[in-house]
C-alpha positions as CSV (number, residue, x, y, z in Angstrom):
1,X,0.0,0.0,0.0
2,X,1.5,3.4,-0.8
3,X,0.8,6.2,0.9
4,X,2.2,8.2,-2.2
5,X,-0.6,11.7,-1.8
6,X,-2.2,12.7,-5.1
7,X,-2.2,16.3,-6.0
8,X,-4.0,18.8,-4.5
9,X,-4.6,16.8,-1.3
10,X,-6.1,18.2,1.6
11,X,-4.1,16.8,4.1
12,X,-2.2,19.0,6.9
13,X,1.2,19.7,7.0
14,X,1.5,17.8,10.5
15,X,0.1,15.1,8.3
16,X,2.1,14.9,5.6
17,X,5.3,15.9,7.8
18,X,4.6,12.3,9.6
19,X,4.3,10.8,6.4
20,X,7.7,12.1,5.4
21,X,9.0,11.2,8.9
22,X,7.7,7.3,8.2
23,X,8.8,6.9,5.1
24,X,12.6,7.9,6.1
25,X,12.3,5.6,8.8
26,X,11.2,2.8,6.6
27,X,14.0,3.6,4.6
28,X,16.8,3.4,6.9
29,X,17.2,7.4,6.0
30,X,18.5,6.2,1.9
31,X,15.9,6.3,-0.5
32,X,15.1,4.3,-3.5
33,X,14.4,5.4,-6.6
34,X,10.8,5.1,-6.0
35,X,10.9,6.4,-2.9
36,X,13.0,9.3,-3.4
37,X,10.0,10.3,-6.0
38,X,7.2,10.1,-3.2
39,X,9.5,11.9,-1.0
40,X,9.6,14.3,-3.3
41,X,5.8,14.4,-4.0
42,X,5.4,15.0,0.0
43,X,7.6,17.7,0.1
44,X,5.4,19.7,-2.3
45,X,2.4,18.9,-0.4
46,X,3.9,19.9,2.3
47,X,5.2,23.1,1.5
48,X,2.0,23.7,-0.2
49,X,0.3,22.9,3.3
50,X,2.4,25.4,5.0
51,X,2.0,27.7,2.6
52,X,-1.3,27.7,3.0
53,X,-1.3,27.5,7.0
54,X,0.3,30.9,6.9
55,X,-2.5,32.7,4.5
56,X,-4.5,31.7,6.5
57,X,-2.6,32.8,9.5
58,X,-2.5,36.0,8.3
């Protein structure tokens, strides 16, 4: 089961931080190919998430 996020998500950025979090872990901290593509999927959704936590902050 992947827990790969599709675009435009609505999950949080606490969310997607502990996704990031677990799949390092899983990893032993050295990404696969395939991995190294969700991680990078997860970082965008997380930066969009924070993004959007400070908008709204403000």
């Amino acid at each position: 089961m992947s827990s790969t996020p599709t675009p435009g998500s609505a999950q949080s950025a606490d969310e997607l931080n502990e996704q990031i979090r677990g799949l390092m872990a899983r990893a032993g901290g050295r990404l696969s190919d395939t991995q190294r593509r969700e991680y990078e999927v997860l970082v965008v959704e997380w930066a969009a998430a924070v993004r959007g936590d400070v908008v709204q902050a403000a």
